[in-house]
N, C-alpha and C positions, 0 to 999 in steps of 0.2 A: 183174306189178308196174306201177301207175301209171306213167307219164312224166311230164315236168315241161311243164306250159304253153312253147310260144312265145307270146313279147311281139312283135307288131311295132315296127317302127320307122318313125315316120310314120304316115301314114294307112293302117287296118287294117281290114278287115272281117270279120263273123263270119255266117258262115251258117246261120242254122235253118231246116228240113225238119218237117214235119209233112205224114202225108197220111191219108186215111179210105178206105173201101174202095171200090174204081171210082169213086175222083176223083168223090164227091158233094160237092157244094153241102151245109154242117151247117147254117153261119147264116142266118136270115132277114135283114130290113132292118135290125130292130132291135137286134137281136144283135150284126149287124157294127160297126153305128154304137157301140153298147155298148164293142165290143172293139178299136174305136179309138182311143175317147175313153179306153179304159186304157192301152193303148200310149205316146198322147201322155203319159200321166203318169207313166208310167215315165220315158220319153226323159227330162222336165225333171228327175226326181229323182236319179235315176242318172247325167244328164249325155252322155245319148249321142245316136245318130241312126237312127230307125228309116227306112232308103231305102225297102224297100220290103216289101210282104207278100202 
């Protein structure tokens, strides 16, 4: 059965994990620049803070 989300209190962080097989390199230059510039627009729409990737 499901459990219920913790909410922090105050400043909170969420970690996401993604890997591919023997830690390759997927994106080129353009790719990653691509999957930046979608990052930042999530951040501003959703209201959050991407630290780091």
């Amino acid at each position: 059965m499901r459990q219920s989300r913790i909410r922090g209190e105050g400043l909170s962080y969420y970690h996401c994990l993604s890997r591919v097989v023997d830690r390759q390199f997927i994106l080129g230059d353009e790719e990653r620049e691509h999957f930046v510039a979608l990052m930042r627009k999530l951040e501003a729409f959703l209201g959050l803070r991407v630290v780091t990737y």
